[in-house]
C-alpha positions as CSV (number, residue, x, y, z in Angstrom):
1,X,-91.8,17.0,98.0
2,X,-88.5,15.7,97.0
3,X,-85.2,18.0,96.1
4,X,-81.7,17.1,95.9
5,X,-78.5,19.4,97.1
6,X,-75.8,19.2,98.9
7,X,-74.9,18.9,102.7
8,X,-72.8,21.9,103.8
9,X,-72.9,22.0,107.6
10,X,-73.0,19.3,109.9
11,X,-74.0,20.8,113.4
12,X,-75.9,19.3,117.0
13,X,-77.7,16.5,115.3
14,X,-78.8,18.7,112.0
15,X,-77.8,18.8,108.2
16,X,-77.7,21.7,106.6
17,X,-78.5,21.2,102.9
18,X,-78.3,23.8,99.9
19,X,-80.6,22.6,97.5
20,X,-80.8,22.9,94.3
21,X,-83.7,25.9,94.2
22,X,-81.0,27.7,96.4
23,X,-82.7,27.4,99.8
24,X,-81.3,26.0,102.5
25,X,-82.6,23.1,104.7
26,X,-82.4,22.2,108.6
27,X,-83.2,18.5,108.4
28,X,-82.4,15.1,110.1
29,X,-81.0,12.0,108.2
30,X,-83.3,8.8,108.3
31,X,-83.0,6.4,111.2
32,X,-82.3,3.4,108.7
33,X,-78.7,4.5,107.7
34,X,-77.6,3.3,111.4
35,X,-79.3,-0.1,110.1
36,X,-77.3,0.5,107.4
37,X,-73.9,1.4,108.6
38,X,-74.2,4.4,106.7
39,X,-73.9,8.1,107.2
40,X,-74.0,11.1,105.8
41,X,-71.2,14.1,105.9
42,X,-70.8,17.2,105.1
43,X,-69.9,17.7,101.5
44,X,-72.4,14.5,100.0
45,X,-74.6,15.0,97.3
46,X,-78.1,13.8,98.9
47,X,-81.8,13.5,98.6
48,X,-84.3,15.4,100.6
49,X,-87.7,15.3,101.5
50,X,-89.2,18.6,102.6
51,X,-92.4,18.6,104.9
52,X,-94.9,21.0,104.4
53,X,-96.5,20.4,107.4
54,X,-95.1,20.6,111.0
55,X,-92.1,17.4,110.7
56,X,-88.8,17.8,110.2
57,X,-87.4,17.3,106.9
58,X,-85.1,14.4,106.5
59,X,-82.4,13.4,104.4
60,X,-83.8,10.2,102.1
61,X,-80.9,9.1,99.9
62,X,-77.2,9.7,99.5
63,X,-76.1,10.0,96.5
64,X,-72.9,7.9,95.5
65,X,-70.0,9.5,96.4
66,X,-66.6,10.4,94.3
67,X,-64.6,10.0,97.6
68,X,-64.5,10.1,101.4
69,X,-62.4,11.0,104.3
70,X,-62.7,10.1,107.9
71,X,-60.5,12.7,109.2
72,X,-62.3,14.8,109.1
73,X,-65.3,13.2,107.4
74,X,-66.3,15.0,104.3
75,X,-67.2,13.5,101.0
76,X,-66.6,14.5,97.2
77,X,-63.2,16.1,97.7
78,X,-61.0,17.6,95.3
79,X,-58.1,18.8,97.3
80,X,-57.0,19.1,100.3
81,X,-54.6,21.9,101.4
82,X,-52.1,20.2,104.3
83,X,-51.2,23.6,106.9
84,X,-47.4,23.2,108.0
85,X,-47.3,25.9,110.6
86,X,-43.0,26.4,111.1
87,X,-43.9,28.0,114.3
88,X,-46.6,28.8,117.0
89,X,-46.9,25.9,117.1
90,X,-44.3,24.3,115.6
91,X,-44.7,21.7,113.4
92,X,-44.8,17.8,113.9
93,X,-43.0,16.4,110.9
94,X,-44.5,12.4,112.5
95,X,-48.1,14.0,112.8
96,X,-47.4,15.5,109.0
97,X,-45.8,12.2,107.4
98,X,-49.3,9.9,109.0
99,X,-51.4,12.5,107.4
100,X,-50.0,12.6,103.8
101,X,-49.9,8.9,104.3
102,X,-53.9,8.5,105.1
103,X,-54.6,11.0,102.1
104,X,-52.6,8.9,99.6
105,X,-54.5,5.9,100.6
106,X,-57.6,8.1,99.7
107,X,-56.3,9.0,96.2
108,X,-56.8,12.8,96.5
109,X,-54.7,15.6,95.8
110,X,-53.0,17.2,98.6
111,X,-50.9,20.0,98.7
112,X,-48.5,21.0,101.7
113,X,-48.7,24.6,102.7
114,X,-45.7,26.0,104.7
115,X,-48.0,28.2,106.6
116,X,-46.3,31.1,109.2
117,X,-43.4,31.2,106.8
118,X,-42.7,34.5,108.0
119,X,-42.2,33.6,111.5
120,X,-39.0,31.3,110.5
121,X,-38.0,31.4,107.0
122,X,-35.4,29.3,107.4
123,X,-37.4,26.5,108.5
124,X,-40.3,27.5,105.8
125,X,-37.5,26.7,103.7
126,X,-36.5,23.6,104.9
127,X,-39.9,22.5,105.0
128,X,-40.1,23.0,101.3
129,X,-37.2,21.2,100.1
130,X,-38.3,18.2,102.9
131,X,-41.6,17.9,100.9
132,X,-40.5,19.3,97.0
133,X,-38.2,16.2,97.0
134,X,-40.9,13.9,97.9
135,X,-42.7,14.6,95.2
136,X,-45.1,17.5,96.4
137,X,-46.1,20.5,95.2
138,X,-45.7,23.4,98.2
139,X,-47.0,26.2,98.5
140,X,-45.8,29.0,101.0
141,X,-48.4,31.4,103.0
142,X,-48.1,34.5,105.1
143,X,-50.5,36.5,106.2
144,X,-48.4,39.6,105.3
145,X,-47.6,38.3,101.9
146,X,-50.3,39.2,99.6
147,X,-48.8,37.5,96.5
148,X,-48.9,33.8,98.6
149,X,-52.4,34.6,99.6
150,X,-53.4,34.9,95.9
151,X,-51.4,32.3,95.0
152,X,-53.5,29.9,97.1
153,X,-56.8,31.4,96.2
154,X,-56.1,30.8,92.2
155,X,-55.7,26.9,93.0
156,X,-59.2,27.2,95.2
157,X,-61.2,27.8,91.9
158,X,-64.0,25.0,90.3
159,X,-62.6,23.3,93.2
160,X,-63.6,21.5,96.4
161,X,-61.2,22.2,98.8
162,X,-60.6,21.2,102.4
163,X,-58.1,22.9,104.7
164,X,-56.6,20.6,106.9
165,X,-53.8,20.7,109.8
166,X,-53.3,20.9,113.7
167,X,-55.3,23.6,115.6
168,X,-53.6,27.1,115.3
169,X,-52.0,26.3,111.6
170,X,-53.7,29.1,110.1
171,X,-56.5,27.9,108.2
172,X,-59.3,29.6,109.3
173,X,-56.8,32.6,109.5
174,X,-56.9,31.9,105.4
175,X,-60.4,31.0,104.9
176,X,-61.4,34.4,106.4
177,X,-59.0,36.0,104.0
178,X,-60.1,34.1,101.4
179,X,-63.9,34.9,102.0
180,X,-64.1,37.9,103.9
181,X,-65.2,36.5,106.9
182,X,-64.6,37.0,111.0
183,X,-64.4,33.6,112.3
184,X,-62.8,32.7,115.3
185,X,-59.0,31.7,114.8
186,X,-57.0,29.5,116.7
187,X,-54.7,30.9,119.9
188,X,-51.4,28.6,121.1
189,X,-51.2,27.7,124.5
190,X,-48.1,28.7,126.5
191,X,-47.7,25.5,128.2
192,X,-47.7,23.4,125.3
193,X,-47.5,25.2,122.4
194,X,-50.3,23.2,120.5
195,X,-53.2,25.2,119.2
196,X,-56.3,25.5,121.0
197,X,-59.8,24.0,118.7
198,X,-61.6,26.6,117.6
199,X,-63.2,25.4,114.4
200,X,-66.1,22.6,116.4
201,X,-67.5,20.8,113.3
202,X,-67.0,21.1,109.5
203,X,-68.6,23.3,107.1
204,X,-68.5,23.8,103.7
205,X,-67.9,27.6,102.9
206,X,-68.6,29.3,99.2
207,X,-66.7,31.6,97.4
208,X,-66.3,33.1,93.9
209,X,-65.7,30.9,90.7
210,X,-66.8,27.6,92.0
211,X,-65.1,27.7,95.3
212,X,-65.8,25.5,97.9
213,X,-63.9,25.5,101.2
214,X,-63.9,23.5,103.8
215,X,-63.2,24.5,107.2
216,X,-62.5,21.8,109.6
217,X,-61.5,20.9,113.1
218,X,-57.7,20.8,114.0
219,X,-56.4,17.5,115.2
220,X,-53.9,16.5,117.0
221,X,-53.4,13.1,116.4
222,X,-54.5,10.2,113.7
223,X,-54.9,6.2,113.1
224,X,-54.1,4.8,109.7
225,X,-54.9,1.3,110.1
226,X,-56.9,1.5,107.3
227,X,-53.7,0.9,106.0
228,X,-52.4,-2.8,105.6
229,X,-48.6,-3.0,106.9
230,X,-47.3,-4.6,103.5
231,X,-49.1,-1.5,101.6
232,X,-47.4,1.1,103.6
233,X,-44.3,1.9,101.2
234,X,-47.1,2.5,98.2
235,X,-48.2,6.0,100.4
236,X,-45.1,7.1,100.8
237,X,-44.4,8.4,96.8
238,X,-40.8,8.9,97.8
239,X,-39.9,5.7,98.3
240,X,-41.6,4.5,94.7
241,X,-38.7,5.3,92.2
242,X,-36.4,3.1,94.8
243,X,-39.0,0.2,95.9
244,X,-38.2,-1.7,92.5
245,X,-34.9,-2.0,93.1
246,X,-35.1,-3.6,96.4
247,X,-34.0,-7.3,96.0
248,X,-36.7,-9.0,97.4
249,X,-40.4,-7.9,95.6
250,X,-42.3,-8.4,99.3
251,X,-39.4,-6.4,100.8
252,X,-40.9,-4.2,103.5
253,X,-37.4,-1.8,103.9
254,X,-36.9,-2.9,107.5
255,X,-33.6,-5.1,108.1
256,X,-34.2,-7.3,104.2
257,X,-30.7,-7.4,102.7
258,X,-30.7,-5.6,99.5
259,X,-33.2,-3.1,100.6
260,X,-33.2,-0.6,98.1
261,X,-35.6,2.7,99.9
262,X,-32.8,1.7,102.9
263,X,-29.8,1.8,101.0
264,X,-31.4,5.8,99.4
265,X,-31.7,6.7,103.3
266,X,-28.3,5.5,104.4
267,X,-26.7,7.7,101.1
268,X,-28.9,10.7,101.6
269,X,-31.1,10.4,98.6
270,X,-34.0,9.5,101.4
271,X,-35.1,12.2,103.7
272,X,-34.1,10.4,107.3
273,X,-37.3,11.9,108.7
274,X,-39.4,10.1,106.0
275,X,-37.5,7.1,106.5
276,X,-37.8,6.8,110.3
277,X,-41.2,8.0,110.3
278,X,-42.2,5.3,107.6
279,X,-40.3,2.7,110.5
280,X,-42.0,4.2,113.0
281,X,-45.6,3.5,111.1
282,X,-44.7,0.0,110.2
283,X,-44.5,-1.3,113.4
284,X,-47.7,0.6,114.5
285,X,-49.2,-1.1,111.9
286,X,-47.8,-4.3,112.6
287,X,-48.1,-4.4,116.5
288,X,-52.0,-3.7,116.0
289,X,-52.5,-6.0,113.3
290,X,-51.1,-8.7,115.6
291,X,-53.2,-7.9,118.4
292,X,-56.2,-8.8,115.7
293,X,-55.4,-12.4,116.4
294,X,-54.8,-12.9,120.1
């Protein structure tokens, strides 16, 4: 027997699916998809075959997908809400600037969160300005502060949503606000003030109104050379308004005379940390993409 639904927990080896009768089913995905170079994540639309007998059932088909992510790997996103703890731990504006980066490539909607507002409000602040003048929408989030909690939770509706951000940001903190539920939050350590994992793989949660949530591992570092080198500017949507000034039209905002994006940074009308994070990405990019060819 055949059913289709959707993957919501990816766990040891097994795929949960909800399907479309409202069960949900433990099953394996077909050995071919390694043939294939394929494989299915949490949050695809698939194609099951349930076993009456005594086999396991097995996922048959993935349906096509609206988008995908790698980190972390979900599929058929609508938003992604970007944790910005200002404290405990502290945020890491070069760790922040790859990620907004990667999801721009992916052509999703992401929304920084000054999370732990309430632990520096002066940095909250800063952080909102940094990211408002790049273009963003921010939101704010404490857990004290009702109103931001509900502010957040009207933007979560007909939505699927996935909460992203270093270990210890605060978004399983939210999600069990959100849902009601007692899962285990993330701790900072002492010695190095990074948070300690606590979310192991990715689930999708449900809530009221069409609310999907997922809850995903916190990282603490990222690749994006997905990205080509000479496409690097388009992700960062700050530097769009000054890129068609720049004399040159392959101009890469490095040492080219005329460089419009560097002229905004040296005047101010460029955040410097954007700037010299985008240099700092560049030659990443660069460095490994000439390492290709030796």
């Amino acid at each position: 027997m055949k059913k289709k639904g959707r993957i919501t927990k990816l766990l040891g080896g097994f795929y949960y699916v909800a399907a479309e009768d409202g069960e949900v089913y433990e099953t394996r995905a077909r050995g071919i998809f390694r043939h294939q170079n394929r494989k299915p994540v949490v949050g695809d639309y698939v194609e099951l075959l349930i076993d009456e007998g005594d086999r396991l059932n097995s996922v048959e088909e993935i349906l096509p997908r609206k988008n995908g992510l790698l980190r972390p790997p979900v599929a058929n996103v609508d938003q992604i809400l970007l944790f910005i703890p200002t404290a405990n731990p502290k945020y890491n504006l070069y760790l922040v600037d790859k990620m907004l980066a990667y999801y721009e490539q992916k052509n999703v909607s992401v929304v920084p969160v000054v999370s732990k507002q309430d632990m520096d409000p002066e940095e909250a602040d800063r952080l909102r300005a940094l990211y408002e003048g790049c273009g963003y929408r921010v939101m704010g989030l404490s857990e004290a502060d009702e109103e931001s909690v509900n502010r957040l939770r009207e933007m979560l509706y007909e939505k699927t949503t996935v909460l992203s951000g270093v270990s210890g940001s605060g978004k399983t903190t939210f999600l069990n606000r959100i849902l009601n539920l007692d899962l285990e939050t993330g701790t900072v350590s002492e010695k190095t003030n990074r948070g300690k994992h606590t979310t192991r793989h990715t689930e999708i949660f449900t809530g009221e109104k069409g609310m999907y949530l997922f809850d995903t591992p916190g990282f603490s570092s990222i690749e994006i050379d997905s990205i080509a080198s000479v496409d690097l500017d388009e992700h960062f949507r700050d530097f769009v308004p000054f890129i068609q000034d720049c004399k040159f039209l392959d101009c890469r905002h490095v040492k080219e005379p005329g460089c419009a994006v560097r002229g905004a940074y040296e005047s101010g009308d460029l955040a410097s940390s954007r700037y010299e994070n985008y240099l700092r990405f560049y030659e990443e990019l660069v460095e490994k993409e000439n390492g290709k060819w030796r």
